[in-house]
Short mmCIF file of the C-alpha atoms (twelve columns), coordinates in Angstrom:
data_MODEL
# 
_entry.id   MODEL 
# 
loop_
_atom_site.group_PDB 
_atom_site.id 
_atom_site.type_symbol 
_atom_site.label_atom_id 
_atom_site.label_alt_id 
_atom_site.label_comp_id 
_atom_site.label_asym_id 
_atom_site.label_seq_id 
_atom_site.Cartn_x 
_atom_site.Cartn_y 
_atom_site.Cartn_z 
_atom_site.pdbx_PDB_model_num 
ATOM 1   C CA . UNK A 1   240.880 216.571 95.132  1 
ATOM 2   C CA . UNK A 2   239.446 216.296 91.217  1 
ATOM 3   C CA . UNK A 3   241.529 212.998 91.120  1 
ATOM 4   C CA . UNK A 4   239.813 211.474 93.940  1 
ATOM 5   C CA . UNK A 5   236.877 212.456 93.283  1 
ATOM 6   C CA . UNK A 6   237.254 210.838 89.520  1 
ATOM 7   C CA . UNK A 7   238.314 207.478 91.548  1 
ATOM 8   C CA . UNK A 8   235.417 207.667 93.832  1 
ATOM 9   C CA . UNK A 9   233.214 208.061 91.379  1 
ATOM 10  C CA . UNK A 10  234.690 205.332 89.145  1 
ATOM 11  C CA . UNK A 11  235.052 203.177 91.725  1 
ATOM 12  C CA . UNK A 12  230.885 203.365 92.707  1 
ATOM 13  C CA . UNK A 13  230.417 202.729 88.391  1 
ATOM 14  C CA . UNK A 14  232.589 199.723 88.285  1 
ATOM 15  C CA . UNK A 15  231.034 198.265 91.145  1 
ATOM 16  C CA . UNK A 16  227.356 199.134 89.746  1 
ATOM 17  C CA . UNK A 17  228.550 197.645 86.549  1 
ATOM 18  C CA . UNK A 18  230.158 194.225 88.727  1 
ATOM 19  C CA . UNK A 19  227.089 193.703 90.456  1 
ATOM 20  C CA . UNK A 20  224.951 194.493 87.746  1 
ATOM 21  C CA . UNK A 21  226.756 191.050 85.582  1 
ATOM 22  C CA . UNK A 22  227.000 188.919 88.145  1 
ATOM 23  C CA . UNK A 23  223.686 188.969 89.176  1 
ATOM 24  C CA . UNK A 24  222.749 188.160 85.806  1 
ATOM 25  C CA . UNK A 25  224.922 185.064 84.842  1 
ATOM 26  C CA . UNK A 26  222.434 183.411 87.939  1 
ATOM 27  C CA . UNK A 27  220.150 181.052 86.812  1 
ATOM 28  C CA . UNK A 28  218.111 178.311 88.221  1 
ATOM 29  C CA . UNK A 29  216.985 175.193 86.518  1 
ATOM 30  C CA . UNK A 30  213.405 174.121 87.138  1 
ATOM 31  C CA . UNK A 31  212.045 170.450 87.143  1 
ATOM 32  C CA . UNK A 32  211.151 168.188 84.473  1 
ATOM 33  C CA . UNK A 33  209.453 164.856 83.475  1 
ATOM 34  C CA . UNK A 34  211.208 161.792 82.645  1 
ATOM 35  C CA . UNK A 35  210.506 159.070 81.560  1 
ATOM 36  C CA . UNK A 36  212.496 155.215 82.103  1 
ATOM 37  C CA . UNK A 37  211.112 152.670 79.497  1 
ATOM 38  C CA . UNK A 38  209.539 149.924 80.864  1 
ATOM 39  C CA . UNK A 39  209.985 151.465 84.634  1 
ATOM 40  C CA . UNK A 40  209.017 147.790 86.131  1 
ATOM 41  C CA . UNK A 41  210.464 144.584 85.242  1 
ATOM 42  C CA . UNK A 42  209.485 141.071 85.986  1 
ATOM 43  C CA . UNK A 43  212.670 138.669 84.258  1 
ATOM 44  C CA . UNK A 44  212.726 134.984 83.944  1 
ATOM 45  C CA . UNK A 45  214.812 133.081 86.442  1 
ATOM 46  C CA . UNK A 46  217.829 132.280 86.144  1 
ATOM 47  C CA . UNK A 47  220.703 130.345 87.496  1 
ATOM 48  C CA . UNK A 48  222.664 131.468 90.793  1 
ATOM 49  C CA . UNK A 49  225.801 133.379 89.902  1 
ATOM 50  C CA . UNK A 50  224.411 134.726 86.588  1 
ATOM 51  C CA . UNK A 51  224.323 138.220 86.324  1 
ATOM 52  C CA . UNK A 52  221.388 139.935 84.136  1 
ATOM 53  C CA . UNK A 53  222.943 143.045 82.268  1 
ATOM 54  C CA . UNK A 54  219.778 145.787 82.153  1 
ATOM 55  C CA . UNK A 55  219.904 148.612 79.843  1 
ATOM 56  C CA . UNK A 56  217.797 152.013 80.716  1 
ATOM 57  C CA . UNK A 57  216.663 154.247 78.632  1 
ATOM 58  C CA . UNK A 58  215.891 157.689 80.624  1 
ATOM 59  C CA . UNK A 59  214.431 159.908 78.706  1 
ATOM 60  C CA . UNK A 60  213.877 164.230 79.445  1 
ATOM 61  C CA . UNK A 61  210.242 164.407 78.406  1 
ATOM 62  C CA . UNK A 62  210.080 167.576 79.864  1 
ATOM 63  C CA . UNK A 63  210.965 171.463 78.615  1 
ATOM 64  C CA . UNK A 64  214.212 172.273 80.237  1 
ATOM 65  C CA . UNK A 65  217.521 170.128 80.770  1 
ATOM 66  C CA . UNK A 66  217.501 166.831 82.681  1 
ATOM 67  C CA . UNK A 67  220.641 167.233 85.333  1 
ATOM 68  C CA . UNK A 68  220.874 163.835 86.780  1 
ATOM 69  C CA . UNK A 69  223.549 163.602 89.512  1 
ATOM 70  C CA . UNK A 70  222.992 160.490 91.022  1 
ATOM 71  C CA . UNK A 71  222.075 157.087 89.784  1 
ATOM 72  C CA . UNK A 72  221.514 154.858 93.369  1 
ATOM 73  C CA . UNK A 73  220.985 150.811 93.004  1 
ATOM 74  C CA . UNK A 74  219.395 149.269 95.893  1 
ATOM 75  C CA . UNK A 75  221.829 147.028 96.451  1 
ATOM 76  C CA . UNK A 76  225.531 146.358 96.621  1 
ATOM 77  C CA . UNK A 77  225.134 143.433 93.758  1 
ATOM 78  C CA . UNK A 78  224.156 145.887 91.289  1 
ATOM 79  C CA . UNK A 79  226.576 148.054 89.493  1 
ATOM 80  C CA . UNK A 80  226.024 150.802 86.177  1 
ATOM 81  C CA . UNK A 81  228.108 152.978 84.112  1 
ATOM 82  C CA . UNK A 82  226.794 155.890 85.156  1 
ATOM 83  C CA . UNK A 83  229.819 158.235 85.927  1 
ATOM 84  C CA . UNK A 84  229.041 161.528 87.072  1 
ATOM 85  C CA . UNK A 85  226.404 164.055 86.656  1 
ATOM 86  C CA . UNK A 86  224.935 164.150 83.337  1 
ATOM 87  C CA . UNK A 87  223.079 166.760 80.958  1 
ATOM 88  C CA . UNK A 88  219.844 165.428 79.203  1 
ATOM 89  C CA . UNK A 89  218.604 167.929 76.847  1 
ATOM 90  C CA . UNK A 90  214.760 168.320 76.721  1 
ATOM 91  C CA . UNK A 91  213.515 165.389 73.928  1 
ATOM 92  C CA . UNK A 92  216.595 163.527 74.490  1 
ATOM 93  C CA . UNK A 93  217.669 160.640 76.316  1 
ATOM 94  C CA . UNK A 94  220.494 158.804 77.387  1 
ATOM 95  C CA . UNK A 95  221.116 154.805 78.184  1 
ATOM 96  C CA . UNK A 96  221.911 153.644 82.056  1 
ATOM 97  C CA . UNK A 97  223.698 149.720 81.770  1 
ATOM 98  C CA . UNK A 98  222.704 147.938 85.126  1 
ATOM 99  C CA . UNK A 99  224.532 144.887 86.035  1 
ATOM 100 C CA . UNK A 100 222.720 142.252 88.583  1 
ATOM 101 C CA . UNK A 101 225.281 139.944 90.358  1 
ATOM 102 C CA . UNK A 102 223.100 137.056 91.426  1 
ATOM 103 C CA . UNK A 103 225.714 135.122 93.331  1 
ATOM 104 C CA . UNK A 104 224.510 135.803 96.765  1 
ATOM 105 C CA . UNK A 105 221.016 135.427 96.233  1 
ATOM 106 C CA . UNK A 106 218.336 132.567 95.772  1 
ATOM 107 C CA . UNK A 107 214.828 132.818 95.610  1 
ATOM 108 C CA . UNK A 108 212.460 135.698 94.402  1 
ATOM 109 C CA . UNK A 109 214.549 139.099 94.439  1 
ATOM 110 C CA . UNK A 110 213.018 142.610 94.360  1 
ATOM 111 C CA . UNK A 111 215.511 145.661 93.116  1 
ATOM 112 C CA . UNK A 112 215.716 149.044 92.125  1 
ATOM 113 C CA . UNK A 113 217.459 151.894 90.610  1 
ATOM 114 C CA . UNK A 114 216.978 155.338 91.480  1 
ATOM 115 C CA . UNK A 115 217.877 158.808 89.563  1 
ATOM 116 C CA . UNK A 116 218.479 161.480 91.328  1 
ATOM 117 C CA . UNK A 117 218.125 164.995 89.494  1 
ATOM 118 C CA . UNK A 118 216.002 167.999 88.710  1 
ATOM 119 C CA . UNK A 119 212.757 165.858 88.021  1 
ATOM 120 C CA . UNK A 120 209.404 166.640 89.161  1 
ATOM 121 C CA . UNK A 121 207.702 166.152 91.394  1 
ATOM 122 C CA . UNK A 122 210.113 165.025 94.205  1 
ATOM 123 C CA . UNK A 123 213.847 165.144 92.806  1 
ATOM 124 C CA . UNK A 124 213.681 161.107 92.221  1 
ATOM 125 C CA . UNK A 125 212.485 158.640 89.067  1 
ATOM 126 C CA . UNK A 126 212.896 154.967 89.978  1 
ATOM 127 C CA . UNK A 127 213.086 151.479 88.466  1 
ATOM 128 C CA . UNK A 128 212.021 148.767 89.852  1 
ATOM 129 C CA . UNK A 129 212.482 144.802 88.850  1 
ATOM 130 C CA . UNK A 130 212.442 141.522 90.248  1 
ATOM 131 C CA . UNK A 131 213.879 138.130 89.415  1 
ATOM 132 C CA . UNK A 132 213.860 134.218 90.678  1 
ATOM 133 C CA . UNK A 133 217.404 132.985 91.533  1 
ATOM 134 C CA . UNK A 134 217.716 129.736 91.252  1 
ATOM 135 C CA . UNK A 135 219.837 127.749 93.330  1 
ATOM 136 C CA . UNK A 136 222.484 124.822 91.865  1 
ATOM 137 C CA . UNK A 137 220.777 121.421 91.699  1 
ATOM 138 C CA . UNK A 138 222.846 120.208 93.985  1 
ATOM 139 C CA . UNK A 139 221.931 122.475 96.847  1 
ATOM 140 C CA . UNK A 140 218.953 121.187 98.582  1 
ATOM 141 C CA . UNK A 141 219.005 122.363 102.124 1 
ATOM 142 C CA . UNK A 142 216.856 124.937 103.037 1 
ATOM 143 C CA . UNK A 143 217.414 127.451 106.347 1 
ATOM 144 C CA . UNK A 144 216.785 125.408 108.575 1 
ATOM 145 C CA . UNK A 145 219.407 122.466 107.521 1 
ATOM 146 C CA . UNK A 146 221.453 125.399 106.611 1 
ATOM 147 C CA . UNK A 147 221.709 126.552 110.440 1 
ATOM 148 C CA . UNK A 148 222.191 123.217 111.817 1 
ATOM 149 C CA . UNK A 149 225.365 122.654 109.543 1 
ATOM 150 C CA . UNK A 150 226.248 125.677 110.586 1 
ATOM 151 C CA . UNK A 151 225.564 125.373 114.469 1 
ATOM 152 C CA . UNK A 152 228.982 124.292 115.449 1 
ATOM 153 C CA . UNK A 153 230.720 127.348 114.261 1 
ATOM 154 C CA . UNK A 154 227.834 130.140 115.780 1 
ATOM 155 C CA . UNK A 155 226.828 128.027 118.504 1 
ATOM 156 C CA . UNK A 156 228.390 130.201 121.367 1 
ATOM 157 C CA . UNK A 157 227.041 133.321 119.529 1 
ATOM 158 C CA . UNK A 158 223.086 131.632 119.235 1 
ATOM 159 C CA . UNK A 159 223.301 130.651 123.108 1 
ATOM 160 C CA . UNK A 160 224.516 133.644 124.199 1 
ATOM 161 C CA . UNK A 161 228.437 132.134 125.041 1 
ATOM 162 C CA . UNK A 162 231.559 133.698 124.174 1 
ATOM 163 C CA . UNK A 163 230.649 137.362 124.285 1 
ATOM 164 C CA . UNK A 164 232.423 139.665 126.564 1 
ATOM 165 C CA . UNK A 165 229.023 140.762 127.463 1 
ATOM 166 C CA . UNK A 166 227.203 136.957 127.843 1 
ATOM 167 C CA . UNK A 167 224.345 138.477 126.479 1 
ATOM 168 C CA . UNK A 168 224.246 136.778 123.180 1 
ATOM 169 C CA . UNK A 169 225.176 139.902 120.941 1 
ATOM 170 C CA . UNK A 170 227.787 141.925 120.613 1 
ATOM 171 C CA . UNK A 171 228.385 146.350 119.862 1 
ATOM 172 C CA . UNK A 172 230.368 148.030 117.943 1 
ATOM 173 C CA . UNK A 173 233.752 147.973 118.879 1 
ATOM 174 C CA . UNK A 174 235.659 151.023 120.568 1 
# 
């Protein structure tokens, strides 16, 4: 009876004890400020299928760690190094490369890239920039040309022909 007794009670300690340390290894990391130099960008033009190579610097302005686990372009043309989530101690900061693909763009283009992480007040910093595109000289045909030299090949599709439906659009397929 003495021996279970002992194992009882040891058995209550040690789980005292278990609960005791894990509860303590918790901890919670609050928000912080950041800060992306020159957060808006307006670049000079340049020629269709150039790409513009951006470099970030993101900065933790802020008292505790910068955990940024996301780093979100607004488009498919832009790519960055950013690899997984990253630890920005406070008074640090850490370089983002952002590559523009301008190939299947012309005209004025407006862009951004957003970080995701611990940062005050909403969990989101963003950079923003914009850029003219501009076409090869020996493209002049705006949408309108564009659409008639296109007309033969989406001509059934414009005038509602050659859908299963006849409607003139088509759903996603099943």
């Amino acid at each position: 009876m003495k021996i279970f007794r002992a194992l009882y009670i040891s058995l209550i300690v040690g789980a005292a004890l278990l609960s005791l340390f894990t509860t303590s290894c918790k901890s919670e990391v609050g928000y912080t400020t950041v800060q992306i130099r020159d957060s808006i960008r307006h670049y000079y033009p340049i020629l269709q299928g150039q790409q513009l190579r951006i470099a970030l610097r993101v900065e933790n302005t802020g008292t505790v760690p910068l955990i940024v686990n996301e780093v979100q372009p607004s488009c498919g043309c832009i790519t960055t190094d950013f690899t997984g989530k990253t630890i920005i101690p406070p008074g640090k900061f850490m370089y983002v490369i952002v590559v523009y693909d301008s190939n299947k763009n012309k005209g004025n283009v407006n862009h951004s890239v957003r970080f995701w992480g611990n940062i005050a007040p909403d969990g989101m910093a963003i950079m923003k920039f914009d850029v003219n595109i501009v076409p090869d000289g020996n493209n002049h045909w705006d949408y309108e040309e564009l659409f008639e030299k296109n007309r033969p090949k989406v001509k059934d599709f414009v005038d509602g022909i050659g859908s299963e439906t006849g409607l003139g659009y088509y759903t996603d397929f099943q």
